[in-house]
C-alpha positions in Angstrom: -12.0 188.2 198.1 -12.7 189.6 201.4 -16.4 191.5 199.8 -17.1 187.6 198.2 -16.6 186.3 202.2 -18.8 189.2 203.6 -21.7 188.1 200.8 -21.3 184.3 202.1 -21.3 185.7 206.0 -24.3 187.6 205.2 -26.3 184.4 203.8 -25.7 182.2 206.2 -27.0 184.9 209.0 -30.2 185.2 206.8 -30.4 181.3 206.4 -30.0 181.4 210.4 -33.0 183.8 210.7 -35.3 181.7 208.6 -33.9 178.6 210.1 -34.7 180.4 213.7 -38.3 180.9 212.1 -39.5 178.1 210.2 -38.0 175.3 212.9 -40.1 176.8 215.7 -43.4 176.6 213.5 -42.5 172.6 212.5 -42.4 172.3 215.5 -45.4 172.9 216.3 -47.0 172.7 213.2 -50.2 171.3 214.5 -50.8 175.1 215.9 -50.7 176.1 211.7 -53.9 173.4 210.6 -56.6 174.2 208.9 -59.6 173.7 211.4 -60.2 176.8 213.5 -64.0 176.5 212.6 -64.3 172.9 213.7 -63.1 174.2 217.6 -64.9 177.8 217.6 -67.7 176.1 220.0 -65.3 174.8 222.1 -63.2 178.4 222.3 -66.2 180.0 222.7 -67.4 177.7 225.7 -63.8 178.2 227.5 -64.1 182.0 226.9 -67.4 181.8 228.4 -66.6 179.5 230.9 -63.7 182.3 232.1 -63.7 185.4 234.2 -63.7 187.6 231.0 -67.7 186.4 230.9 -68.3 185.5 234.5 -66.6 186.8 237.5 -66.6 183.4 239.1 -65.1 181.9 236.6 -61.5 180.6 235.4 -58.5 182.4 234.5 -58.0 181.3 230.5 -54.7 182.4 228.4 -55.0 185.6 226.1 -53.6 183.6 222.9 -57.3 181.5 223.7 -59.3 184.8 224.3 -58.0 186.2 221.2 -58.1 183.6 219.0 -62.4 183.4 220.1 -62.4 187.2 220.0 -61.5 187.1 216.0 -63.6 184.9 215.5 -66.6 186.4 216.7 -65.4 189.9 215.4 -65.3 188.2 212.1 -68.9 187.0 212.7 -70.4 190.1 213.4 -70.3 190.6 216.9 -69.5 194.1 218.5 -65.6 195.1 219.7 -67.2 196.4 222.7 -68.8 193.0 223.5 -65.7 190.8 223.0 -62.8 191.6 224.7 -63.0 195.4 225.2 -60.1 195.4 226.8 -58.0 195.5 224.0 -58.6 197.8 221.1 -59.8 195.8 217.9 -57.3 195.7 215.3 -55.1 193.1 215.9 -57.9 190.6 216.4 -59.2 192.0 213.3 -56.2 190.8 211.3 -56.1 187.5 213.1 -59.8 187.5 211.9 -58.3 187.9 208.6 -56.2 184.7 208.7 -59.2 182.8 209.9 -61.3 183.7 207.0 -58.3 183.2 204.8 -56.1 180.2 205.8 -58.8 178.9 208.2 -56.2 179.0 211.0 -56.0 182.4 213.6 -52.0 181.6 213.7 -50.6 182.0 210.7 -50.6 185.8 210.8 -48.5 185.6 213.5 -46.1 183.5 211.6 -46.1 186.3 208.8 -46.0 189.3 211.1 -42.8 186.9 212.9 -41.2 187.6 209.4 -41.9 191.3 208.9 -40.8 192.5 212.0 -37.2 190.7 211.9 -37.0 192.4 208.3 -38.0 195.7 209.4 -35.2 195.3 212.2 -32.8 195.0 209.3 -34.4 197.9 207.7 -34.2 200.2 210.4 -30.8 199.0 210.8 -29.9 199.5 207.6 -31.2 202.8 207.7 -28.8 203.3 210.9 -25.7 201.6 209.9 -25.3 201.8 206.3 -24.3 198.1 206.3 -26.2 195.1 205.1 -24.1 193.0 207.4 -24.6 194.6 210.6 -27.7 195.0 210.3 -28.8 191.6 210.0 -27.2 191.4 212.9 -29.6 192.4 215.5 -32.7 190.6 213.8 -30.4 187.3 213.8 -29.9 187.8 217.9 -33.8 188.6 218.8 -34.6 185.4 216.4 -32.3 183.0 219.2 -35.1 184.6 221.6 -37.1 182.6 223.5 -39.1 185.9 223.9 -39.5 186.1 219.8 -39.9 182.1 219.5 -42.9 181.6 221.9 -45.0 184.2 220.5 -45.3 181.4 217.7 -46.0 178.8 220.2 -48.0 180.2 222.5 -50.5 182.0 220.0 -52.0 183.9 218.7 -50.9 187.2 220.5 -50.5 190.8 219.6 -47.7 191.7 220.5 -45.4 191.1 216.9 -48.0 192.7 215.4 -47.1 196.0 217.7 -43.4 195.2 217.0 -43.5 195.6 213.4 -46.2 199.1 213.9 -43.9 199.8 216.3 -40.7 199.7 213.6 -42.6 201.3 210.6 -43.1 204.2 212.7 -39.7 204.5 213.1 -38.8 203.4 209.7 -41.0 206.2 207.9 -39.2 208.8 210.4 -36.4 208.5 209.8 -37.6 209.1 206.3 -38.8 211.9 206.8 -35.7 213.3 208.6 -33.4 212.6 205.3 -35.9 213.1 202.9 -37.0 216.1 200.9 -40.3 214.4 200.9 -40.7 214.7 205.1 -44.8 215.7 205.3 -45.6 212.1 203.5 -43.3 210.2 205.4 -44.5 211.8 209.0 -48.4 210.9 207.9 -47.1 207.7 207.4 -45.5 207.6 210.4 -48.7 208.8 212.3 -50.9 206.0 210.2 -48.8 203.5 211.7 -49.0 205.4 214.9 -52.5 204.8 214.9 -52.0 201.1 214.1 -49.6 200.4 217.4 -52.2 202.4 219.7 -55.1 200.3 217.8 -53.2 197.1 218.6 -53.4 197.5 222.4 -53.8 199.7 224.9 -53.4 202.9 223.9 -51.4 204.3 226.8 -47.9 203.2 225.4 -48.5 205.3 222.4 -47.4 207.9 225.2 -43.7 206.8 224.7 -44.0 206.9 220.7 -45.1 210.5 221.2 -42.4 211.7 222.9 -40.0 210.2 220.6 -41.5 211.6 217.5 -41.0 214.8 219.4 -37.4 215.3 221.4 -35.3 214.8 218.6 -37.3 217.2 216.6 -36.8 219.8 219.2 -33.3 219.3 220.1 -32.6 219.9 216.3 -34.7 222.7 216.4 -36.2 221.1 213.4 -39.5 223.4 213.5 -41.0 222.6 210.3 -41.3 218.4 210.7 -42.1 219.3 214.1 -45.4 220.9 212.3 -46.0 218.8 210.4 -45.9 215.9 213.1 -48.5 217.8 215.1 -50.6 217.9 211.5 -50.3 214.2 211.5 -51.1 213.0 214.5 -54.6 213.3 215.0 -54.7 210.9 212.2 -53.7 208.5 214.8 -56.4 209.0 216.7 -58.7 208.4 213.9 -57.2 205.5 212.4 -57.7 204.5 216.9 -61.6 205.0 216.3 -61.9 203.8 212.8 -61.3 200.5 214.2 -64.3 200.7 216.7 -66.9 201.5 213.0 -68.8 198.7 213.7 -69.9 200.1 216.9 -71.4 203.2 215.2 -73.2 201.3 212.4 -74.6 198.7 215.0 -76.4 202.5 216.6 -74.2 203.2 219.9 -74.4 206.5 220.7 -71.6 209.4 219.7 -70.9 210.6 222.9 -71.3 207.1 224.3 -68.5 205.6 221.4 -66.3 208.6 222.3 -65.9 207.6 225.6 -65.2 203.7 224.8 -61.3 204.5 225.0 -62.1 206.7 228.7 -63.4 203.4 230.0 -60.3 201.0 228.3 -58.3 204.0 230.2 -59.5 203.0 233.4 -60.0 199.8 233.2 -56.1 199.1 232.3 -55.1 201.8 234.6 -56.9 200.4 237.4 -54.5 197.4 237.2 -51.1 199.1 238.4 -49.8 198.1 241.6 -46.7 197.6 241.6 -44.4 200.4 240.2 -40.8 200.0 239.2 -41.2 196.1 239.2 -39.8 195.6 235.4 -36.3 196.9 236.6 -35.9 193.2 238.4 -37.6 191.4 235.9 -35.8 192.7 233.1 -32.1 192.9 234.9 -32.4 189.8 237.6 -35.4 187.8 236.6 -37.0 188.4 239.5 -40.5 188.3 239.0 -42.8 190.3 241.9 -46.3 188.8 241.2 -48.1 190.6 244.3 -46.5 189.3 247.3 -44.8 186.3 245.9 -41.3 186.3 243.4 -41.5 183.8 240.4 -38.7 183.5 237.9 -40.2 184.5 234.1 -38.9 181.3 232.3 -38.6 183.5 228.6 -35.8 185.3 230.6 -32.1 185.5 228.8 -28.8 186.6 230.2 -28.7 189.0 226.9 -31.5 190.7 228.3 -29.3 192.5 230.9 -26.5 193.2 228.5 -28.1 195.0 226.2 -29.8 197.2 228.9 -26.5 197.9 230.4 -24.9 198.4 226.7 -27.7 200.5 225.5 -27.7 203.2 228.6 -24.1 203.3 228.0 -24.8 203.8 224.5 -27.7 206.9 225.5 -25.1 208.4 227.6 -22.7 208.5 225.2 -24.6 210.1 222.4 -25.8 213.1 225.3 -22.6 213.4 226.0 -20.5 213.4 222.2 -23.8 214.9 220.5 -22.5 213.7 217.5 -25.3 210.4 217.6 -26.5 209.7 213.8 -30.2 210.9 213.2 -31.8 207.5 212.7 -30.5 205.9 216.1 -32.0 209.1 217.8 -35.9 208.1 217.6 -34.5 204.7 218.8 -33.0 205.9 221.9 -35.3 208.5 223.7 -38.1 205.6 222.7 -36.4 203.4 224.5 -36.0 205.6 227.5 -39.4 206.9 227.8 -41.5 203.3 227.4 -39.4 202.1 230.3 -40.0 205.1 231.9 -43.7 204.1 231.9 -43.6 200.5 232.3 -41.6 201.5 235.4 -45.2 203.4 236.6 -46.9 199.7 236.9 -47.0 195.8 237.2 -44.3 194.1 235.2 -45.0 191.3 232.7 -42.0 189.7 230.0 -44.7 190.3 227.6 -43.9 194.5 227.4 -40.6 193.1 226.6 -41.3 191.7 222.9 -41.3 195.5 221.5 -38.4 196.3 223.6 -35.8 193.7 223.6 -35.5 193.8 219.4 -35.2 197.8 219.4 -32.4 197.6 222.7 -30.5 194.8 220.7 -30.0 197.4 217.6 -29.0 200.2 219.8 -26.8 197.7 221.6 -25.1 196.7 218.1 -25.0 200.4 217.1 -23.3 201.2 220.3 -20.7 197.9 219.8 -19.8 199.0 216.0 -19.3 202.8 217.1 -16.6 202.0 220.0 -14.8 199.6 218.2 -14.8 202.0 214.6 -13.4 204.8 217.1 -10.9 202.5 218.6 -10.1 200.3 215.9 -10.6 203.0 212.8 -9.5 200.5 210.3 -12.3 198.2 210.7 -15.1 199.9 208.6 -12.5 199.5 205.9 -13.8 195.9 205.7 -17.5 196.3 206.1 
């Protein structure tokens, strides 16, 4: 009786997630039409119009630069020339749901649903239990962190999620696998996808996850193969920017594209350690003024404060499960180097979903060690 009550539990916290999902986009279902071709002059007279085109211009929002910038990339125009700021790929695949549902949004939507059931799939991989690990997809779906990337769209940043989450995904893999070399490339194709997405620089963090846990395990022989694999990162980085080769740029000129999306995003940081108030207070330090971040939850807070506790925890025991591992120094090191700059919610949409799994892992160890008769039921 009690495993027929945990099947109904774990429907109705699916049916939630969907519910989460699909009421947002009715919502606003006038964002999902089939007409992007019929406004391209007018997104392409805004962009114009905007300081990404004229530096006396106005200040536009990114879901409008993006949604031109597939366009155009879909039209033949250069990466370099639209948008370089951002490396090409996800406006590539919003180009793709242009040319195939007319609409720059509806990937979005789709990539919305992939990255809540790669939570549960890294979860699974973590817990061992169907149940608990829908839970932390269900909680991140209640977001309004997760629910305005399908309002105010189209952005990149669920498409980083779910890059973000195969990585891990493929290595833990490798780590339980015989098969490890395949599932490491794999890792570092997808690698290459999250550093192809935007910029670059928090690929950093991925790095160094791939890494520690490989070293404190002493596991030399993933650890070779990693270093194999990762170049093919970097590749998969400059296969994105082909079009700029076949139009004739010069190599040594294309080499040094991502030197110049180095500096120009680098040039930007101000304000270090600002993402501590923002994530933990929602205080907002926005050059001299503080604003109040609207997507801002009271969970945002607990999960922080659950996960550390969680980190210390596993240094301390060193008894920590494999798959959380890769979770929890990732964690650590990208707020390590968001702490280097300006703080914006929008680093948060690959963080929050990855803290809320650690949180929940953290949750169902303590009460397992102190209540020992619980798993019994899960």
């Amino acid at each position: 009786m009690a495993l027929k009550n945990l099947k109904y539990i774990k429907i109705i916290l699916i049916a939630l997630i969907f519910y989460n999902v699909f009421s947002v986009v009715y919502s606003h279902k006038d964002l999902y039409t089939f007409n992007y071709w019929h406004n391209f002059s007018d997104l392409k007279k805004m962009v114009y119009d905007s300081v990404y085109k004229n530096k006396h211009g106005n200040f536009i929002k990114d879901f409008y630069l993006y949604s031109y910038s597939a366009g155009a990339l879909i039209k033949g125009e250069s990466p370099i020339i639209t948008n370089p700021e951002a490396p090409p790929l996800g406006k590539y695949l919003i180009g793709a749901s242009i040319l195939i549902f007319n609409n720059p949004n509806v990937v979005i939507f789709l990539f919305s649903l992939l990255s809540l059931f790669l939570m549960y799939l890294v979860g699974k991989q973590i817990f061992g239990n169907s149940l608990i690990a829908s839970l932390p997809p269900l909680l991140f779906s209640f977001e309004p962190i997760f629910k305005n990337q399908l309002i105010y769209t189209p952005l990149l940043d669920l498409m980083q999620l779910s890059f973000l989450l195969l990585i891990f995904y493929f290595f833990n893999r490798a780590r339980i696998t015989r098969n490890s070399f395949f599932n490491i490339f794999l890792s570092a194709v997808f690698l290459g996808a999250f550093i192809s997405t935007k910029f670059f620089g928090s690929g950093a963090a991925i790095i160094v996850a791939l890494v520690i846990p490989l070293l404190i395990h002493k596991d030399y022989m993933r650890l070779k193969q990693l270093i194999i694999s990762l170049p093919v990162a970097v590749l998969f980085l400059y296969s994105t920017y082909l079009k700029v080769l076949l139009d004739g740029y010069p190599l040594n000129k294309f080499l040094g594209i991502q030197k110049w999306i180095f500096l120009y995003n680098t040039g930007h940081l101000r304000q270090p350690f600002t993402i501590w108030p923002l994530l933990l207070i929602n205080k907002w330090y926005n050059g001299n003024a503080i604003a109040y971040d609207p997507q801002w939850f009271i969970t945002w807070p607990l999960i922080t404060v659950i996960s550390f506790l969680t980190l210390m925890r596993s240094f301390i025991a060193r008894n920590t499960k494999l798959e959380i591992e890769i979770l929890l120094v990732w964690s650590l090191s990208y707020l390590i180097l968001m702490s280097l700059g300006d703080a914006s919610a929008r680093y948060f949409v690959i963080l929050i979903p990855v803290l809320y799994i650690i949180a929940t892992y953290g949750v169902y160890e303590f009460l397992v060690f102190k209540f020992p008769k619980l798993k019994r039921y899960l």
